[in-house]
Biopython code that builds the backbone (N, CA, C, O; Angstrom):
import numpy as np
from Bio.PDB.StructureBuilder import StructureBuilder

atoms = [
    (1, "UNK", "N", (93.723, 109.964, 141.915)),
    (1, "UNK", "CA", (93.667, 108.731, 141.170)),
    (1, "UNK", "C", (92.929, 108.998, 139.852)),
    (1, "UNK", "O", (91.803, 109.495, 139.833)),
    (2, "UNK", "N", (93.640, 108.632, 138.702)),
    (2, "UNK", "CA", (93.011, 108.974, 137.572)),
    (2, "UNK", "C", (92.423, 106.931, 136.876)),
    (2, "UNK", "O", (93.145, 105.970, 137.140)),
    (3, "UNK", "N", (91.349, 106.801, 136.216)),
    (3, "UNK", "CA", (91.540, 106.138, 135.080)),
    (3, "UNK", "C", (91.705, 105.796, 133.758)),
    (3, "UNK", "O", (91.495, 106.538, 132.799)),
    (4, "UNK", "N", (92.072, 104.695, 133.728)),
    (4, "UNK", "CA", (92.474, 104.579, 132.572)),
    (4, "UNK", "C", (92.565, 103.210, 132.261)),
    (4, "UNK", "O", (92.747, 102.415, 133.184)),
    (5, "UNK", "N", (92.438, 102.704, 130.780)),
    (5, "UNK", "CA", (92.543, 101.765, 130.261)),
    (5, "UNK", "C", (93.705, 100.973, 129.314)),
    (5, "UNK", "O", (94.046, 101.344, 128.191)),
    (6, "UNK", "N", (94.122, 100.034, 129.890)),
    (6, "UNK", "CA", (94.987, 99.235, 129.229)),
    (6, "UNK", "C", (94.701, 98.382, 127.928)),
    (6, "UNK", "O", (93.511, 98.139, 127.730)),
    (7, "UNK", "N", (95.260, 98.081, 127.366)),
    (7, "UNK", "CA", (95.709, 97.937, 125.796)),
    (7, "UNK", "C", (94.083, 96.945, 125.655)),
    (7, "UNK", "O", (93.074, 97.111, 124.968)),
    (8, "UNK", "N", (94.460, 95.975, 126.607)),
    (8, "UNK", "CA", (93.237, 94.689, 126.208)),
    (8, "UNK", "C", (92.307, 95.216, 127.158)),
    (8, "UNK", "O", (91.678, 94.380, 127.807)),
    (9, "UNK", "N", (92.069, 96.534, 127.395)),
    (9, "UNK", "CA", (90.035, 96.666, 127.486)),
    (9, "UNK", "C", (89.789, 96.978, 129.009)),
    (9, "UNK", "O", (88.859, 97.653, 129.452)),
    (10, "UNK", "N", (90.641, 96.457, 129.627)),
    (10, "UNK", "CA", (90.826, 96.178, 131.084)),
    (10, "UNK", "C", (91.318, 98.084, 131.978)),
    (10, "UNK", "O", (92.165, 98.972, 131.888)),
    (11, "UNK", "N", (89.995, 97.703, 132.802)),
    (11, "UNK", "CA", (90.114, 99.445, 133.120)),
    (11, "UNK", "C", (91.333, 99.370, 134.317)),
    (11, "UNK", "O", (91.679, 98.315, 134.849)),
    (12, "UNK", "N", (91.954, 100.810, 134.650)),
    (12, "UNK", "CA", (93.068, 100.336, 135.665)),
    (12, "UNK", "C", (93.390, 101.777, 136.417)),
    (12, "UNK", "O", (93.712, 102.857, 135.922)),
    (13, "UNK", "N", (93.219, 101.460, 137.551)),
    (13, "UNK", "CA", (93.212, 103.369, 138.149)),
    (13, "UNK", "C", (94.357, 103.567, 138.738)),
    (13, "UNK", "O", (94.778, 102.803, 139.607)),
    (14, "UNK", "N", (94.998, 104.632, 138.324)),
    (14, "UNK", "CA", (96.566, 105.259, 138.817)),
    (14, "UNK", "C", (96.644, 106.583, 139.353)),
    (14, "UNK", "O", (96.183, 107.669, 139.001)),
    (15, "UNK", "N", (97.576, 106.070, 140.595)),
    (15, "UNK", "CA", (98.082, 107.519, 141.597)),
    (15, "UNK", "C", (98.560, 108.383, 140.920)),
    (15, "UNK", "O", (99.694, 108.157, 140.499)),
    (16, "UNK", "N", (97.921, 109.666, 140.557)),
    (16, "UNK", "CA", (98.152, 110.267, 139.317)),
    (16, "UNK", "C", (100.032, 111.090, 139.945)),
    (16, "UNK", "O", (100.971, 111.625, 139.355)),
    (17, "UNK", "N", (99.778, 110.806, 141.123)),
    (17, "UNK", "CA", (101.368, 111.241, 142.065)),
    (17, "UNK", "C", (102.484, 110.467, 141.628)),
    (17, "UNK", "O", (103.501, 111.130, 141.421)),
    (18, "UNK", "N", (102.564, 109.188, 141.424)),
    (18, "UNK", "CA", (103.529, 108.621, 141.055)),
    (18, "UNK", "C", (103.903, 108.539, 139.639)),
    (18, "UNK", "O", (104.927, 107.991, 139.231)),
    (19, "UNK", "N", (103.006, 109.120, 138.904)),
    (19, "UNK", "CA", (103.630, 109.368, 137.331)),
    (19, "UNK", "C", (104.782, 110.752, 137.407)),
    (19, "UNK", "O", (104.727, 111.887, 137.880)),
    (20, "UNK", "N", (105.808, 109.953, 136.668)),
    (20, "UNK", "CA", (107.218, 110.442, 136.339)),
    (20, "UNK", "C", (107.176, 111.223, 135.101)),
    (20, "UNK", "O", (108.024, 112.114, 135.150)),
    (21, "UNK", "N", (106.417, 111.224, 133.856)),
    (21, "UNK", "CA", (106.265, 110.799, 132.942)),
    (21, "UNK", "C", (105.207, 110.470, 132.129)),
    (21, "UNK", "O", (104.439, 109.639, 132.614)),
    (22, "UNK", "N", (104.885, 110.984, 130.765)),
    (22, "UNK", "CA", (104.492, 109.789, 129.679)),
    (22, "UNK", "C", (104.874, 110.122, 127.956)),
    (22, "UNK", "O", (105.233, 111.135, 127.356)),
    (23, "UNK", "N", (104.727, 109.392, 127.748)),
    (23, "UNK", "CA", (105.281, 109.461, 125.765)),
    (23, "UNK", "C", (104.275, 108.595, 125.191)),
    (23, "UNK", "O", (103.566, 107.642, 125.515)),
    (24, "UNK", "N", (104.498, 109.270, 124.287)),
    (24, "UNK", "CA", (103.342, 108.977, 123.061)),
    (24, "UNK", "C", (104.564, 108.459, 121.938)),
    (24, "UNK", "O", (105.640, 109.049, 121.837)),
    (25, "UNK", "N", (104.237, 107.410, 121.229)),
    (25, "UNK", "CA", (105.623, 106.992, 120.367)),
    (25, "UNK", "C", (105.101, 105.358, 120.109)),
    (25, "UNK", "O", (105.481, 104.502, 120.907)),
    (26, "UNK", "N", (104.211, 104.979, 118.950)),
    (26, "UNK", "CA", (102.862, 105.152, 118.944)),
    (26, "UNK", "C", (101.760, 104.904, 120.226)),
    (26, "UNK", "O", (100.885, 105.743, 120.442)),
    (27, "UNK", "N", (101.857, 103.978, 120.848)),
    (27, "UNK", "CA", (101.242, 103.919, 122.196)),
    (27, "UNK", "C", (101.483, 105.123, 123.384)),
    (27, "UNK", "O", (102.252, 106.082, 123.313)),
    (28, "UNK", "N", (100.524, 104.731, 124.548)),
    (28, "UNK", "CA", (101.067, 105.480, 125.016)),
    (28, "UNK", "C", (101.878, 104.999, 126.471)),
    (28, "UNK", "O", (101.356, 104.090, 127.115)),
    (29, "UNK", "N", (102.888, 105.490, 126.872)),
    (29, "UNK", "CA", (103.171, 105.015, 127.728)),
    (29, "UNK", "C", (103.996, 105.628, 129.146)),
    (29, "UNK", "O", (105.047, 106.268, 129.131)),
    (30, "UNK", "N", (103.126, 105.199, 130.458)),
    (30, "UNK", "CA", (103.107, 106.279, 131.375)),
    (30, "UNK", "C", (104.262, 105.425, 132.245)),
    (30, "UNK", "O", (104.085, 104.229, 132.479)),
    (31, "UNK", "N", (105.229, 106.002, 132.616)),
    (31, "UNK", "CA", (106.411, 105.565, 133.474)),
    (31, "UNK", "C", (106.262, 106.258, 134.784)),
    (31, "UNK", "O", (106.245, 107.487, 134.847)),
    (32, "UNK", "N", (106.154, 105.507, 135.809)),
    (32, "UNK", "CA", (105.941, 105.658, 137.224)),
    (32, "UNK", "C", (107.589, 106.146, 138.059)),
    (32, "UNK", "O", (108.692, 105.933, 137.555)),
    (33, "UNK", "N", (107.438, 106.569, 138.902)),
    (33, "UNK", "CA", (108.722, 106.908, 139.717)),
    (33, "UNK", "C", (109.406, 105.878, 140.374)),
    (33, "UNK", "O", (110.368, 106.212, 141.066)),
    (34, "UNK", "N", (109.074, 104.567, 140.290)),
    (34, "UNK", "CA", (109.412, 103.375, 140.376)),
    (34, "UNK", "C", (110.243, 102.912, 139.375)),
    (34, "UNK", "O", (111.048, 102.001, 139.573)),
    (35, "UNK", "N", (110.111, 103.461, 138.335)),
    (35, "UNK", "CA", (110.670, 102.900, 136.623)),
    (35, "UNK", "C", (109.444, 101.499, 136.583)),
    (35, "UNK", "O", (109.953, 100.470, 136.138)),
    (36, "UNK", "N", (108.061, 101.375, 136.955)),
    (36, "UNK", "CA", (107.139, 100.146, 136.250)),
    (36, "UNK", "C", (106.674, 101.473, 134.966)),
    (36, "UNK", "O", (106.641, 102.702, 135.021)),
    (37, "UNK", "N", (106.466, 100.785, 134.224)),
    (37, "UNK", "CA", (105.641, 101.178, 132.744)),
    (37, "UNK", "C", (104.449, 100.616, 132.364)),
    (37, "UNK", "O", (104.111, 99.433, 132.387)),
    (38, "UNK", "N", (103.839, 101.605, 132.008)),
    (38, "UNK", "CA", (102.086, 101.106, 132.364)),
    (38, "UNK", "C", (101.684, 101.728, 130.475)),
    (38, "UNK", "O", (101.711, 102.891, 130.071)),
    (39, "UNK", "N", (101.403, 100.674, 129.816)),
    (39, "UNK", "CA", (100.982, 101.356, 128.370)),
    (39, "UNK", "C", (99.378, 101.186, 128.596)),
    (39, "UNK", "O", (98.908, 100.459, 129.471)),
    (40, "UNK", "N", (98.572, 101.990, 127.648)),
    (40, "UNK", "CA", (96.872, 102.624, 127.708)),
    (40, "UNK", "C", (96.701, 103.211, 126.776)),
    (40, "UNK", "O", (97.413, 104.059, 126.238)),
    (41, "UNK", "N", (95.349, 102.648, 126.392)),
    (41, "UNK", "CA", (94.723, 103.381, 124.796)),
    (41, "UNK", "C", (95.066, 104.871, 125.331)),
    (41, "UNK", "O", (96.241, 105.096, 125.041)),
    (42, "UNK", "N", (94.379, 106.173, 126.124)),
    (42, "UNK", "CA", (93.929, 106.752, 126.213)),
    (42, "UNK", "C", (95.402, 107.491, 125.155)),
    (42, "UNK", "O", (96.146, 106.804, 124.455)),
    (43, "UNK", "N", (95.490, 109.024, 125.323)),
    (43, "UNK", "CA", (96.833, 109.899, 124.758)),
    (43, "UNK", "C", (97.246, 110.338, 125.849)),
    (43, "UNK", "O", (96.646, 110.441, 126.918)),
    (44, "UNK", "N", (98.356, 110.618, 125.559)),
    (44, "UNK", "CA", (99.205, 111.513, 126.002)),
    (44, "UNK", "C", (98.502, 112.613, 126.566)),
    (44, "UNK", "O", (98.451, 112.627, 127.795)),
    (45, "UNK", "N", (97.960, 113.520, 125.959)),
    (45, "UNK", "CA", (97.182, 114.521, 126.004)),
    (45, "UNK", "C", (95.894, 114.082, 127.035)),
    (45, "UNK", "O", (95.610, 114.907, 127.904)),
    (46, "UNK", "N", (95.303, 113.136, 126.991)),
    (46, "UNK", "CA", (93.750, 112.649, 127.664)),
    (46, "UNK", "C", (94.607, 112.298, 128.941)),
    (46, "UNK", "O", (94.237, 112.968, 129.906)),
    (47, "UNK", "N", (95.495, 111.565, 129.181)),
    (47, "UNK", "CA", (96.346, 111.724, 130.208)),
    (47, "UNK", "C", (96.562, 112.264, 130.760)),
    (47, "UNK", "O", (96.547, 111.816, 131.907)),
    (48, "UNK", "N", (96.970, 113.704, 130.613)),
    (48, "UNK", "CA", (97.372, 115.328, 131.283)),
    (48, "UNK", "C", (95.773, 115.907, 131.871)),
    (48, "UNK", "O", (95.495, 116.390, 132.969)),
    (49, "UNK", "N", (95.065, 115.695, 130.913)),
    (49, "UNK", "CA", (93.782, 116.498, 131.113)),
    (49, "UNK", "C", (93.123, 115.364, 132.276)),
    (49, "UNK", "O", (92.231, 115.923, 132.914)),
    (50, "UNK", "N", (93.250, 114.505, 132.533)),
    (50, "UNK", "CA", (92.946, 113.778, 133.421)),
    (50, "UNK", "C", (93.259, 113.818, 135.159)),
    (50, "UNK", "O", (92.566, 113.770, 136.175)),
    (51, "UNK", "N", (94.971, 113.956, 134.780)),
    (51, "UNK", "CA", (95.489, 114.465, 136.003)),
    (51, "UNK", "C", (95.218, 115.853, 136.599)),
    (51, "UNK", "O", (95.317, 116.278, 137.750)),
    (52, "UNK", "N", (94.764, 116.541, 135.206)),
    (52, "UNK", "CA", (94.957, 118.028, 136.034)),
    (52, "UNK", "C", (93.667, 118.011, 136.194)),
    (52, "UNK", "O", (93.672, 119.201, 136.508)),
    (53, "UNK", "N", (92.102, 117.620, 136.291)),
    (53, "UNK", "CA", (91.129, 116.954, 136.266)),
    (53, "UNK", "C", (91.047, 116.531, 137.570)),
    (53, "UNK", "O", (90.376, 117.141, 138.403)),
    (54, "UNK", "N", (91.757, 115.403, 137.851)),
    (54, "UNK", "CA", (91.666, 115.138, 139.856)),
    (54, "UNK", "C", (92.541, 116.325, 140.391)),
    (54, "UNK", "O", (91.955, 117.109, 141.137)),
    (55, "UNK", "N", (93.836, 116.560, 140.119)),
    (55, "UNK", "CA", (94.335, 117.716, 141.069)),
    (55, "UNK", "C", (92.959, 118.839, 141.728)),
    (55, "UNK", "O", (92.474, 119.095, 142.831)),
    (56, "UNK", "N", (92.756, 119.234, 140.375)),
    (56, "UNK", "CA", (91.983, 120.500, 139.745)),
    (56, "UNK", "C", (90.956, 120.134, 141.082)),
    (56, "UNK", "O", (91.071, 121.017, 141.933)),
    (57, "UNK", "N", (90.235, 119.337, 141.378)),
    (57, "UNK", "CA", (88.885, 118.277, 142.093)),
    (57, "UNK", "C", (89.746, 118.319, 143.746)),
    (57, "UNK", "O", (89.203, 118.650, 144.800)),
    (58, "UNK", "N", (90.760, 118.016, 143.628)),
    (58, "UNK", "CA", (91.550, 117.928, 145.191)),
    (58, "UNK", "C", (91.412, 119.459, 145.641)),
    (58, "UNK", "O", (90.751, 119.957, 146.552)),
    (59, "UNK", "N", (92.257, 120.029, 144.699)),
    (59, "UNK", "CA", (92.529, 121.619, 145.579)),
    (59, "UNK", "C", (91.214, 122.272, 146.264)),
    (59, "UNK", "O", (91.059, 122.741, 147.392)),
    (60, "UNK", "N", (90.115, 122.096, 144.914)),
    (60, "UNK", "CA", (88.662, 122.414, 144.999)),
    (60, "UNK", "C", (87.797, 121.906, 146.379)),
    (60, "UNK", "O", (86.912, 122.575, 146.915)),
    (61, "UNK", "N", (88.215, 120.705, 146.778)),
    (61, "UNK", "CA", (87.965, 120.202, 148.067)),
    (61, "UNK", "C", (88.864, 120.661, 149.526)),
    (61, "UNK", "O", (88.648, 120.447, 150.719)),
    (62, "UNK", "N", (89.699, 121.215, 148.968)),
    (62, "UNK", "CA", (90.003, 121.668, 150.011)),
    (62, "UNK", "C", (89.777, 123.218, 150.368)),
    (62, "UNK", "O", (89.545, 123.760, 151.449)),
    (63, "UNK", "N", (89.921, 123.713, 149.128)),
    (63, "UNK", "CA", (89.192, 125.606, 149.165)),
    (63, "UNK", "C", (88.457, 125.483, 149.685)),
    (63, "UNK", "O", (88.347, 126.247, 150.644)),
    (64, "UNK", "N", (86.950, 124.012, 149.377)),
    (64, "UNK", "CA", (85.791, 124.623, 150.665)),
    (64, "UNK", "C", (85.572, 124.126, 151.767)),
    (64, "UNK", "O", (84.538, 124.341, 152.401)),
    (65, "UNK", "N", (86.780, 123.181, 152.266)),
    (65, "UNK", "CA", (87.213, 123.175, 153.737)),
    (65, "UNK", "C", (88.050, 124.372, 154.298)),
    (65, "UNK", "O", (87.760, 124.308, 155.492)),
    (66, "UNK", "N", (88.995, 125.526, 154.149)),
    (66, "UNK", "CA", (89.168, 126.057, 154.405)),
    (66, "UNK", "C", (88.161, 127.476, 153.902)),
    (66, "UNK", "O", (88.260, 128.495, 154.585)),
    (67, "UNK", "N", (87.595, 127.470, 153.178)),
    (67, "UNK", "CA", (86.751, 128.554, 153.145)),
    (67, "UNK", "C", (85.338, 127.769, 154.152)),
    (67, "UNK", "O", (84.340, 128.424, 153.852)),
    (68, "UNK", "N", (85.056, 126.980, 154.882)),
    (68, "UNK", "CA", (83.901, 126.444, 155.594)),
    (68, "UNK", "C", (84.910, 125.901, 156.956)),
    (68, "UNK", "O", (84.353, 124.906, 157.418)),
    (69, "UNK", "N", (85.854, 126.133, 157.538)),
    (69, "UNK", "CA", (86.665, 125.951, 158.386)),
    (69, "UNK", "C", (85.711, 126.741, 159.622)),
    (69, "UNK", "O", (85.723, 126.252, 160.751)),
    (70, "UNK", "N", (85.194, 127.523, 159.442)),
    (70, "UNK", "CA", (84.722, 128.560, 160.590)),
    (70, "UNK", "C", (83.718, 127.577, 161.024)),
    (70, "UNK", "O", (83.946, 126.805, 161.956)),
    (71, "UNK", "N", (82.817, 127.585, 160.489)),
    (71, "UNK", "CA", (81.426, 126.354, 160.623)),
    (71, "UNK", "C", (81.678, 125.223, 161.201)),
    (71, "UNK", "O", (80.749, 124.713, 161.827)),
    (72, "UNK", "N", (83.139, 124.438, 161.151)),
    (72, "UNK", "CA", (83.092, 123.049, 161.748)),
    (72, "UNK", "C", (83.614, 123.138, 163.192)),
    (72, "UNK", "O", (84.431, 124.044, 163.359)),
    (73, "UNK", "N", (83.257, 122.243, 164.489)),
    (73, "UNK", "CA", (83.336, 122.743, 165.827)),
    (73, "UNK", "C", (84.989, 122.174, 166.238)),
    (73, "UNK", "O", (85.493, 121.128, 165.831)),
    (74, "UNK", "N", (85.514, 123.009, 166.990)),
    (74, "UNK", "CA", (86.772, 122.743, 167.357)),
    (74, "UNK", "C", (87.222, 121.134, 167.854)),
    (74, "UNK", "O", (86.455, 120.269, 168.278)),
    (75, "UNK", "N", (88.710, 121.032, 167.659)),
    (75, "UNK", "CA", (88.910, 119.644, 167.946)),
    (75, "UNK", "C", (88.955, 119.623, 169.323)),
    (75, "UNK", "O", (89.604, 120.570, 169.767)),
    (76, "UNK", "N", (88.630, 119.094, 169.922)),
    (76, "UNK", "CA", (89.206, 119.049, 171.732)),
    (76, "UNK", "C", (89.899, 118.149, 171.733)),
    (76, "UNK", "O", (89.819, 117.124, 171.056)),
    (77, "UNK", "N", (90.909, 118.548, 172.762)),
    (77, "UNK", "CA", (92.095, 117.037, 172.992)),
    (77, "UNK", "C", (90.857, 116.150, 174.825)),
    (77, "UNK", "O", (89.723, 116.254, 175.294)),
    (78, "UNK", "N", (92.051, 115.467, 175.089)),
    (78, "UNK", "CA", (91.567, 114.822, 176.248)),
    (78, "UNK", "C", (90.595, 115.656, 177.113)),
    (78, "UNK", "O", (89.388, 115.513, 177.305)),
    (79, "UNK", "N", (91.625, 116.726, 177.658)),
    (79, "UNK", "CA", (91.343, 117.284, 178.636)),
    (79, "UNK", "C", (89.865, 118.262, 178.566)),
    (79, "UNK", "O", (89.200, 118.555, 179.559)),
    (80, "UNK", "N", (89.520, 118.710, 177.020)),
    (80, "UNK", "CA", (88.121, 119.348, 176.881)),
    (80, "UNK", "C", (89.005, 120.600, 176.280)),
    (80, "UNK", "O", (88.416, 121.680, 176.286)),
    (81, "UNK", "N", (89.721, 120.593, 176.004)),
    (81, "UNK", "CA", (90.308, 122.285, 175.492)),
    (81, "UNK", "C", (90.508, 121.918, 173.965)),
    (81, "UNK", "O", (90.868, 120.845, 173.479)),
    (82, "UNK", "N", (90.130, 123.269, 173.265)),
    (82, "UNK", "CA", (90.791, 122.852, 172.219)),
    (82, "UNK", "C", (92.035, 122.745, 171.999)),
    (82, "UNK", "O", (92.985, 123.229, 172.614)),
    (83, "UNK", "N", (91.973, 121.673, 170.521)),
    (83, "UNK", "CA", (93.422, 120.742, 170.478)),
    (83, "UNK", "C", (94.932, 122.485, 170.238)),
    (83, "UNK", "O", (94.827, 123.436, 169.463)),
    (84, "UNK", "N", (95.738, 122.279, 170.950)),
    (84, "UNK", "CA", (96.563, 123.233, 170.255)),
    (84, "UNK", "C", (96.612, 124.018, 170.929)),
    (84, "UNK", "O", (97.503, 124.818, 170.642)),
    (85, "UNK", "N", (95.764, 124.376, 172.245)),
    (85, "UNK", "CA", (95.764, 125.639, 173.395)),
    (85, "UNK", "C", (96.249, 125.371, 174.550)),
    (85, "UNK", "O", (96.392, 124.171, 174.784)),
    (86, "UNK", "N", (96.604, 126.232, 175.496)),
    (86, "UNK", "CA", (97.192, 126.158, 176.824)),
    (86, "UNK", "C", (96.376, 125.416, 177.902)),
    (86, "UNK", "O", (96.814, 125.314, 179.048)),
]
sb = StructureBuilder()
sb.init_structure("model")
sb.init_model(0)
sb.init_chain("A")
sb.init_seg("    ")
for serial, (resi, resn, name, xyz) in enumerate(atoms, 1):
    if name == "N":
        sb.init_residue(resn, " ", resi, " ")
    sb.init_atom(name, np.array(xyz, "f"), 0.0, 1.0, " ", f" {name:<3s}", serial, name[0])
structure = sb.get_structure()
């Protein structure tokens, strides 16, 4: 989820997943995979660096769950075994 601000001031946070899209042409304006259109001071450019900004923050959260995977204690299902074993 990135934010961002709309024309009149008003802050507004978007699934940076469902952007299709954006153009600069003078505003800017980010088109969703829905076809809704969402215009925002920010650029084109502050846009990109934004998204790749949370991605960048996601992957990073997950490198140190799988690099700290050893440390956390197994899932057990019902029976007391771990989840996934015979």
């Amino acid at each position: 989820m990135i934010q961002l601000t709309r024309l009149n001031n008003h802050p507004l946070v978007v699934n940076s997943d469902l952007i299709k899209f954006v153009e600069q042409a003078p505003d800017t304006v980010i088109t969703l995979v829905n076809g809704d259109k969402i215009v925002v001071r920010e650029s084109a450019q502050d846009v990109l660096e934004r998204v790749v900004q949370f991605r960048r923050s996601v992957l990073q959260g997950i490198m140190l769950w799988w690099d700290n995977r050893s440390a956390l204690p197994p899932v057990l299902e019902g029976n007391g075994r771990p989840a996934g074993g015979k």
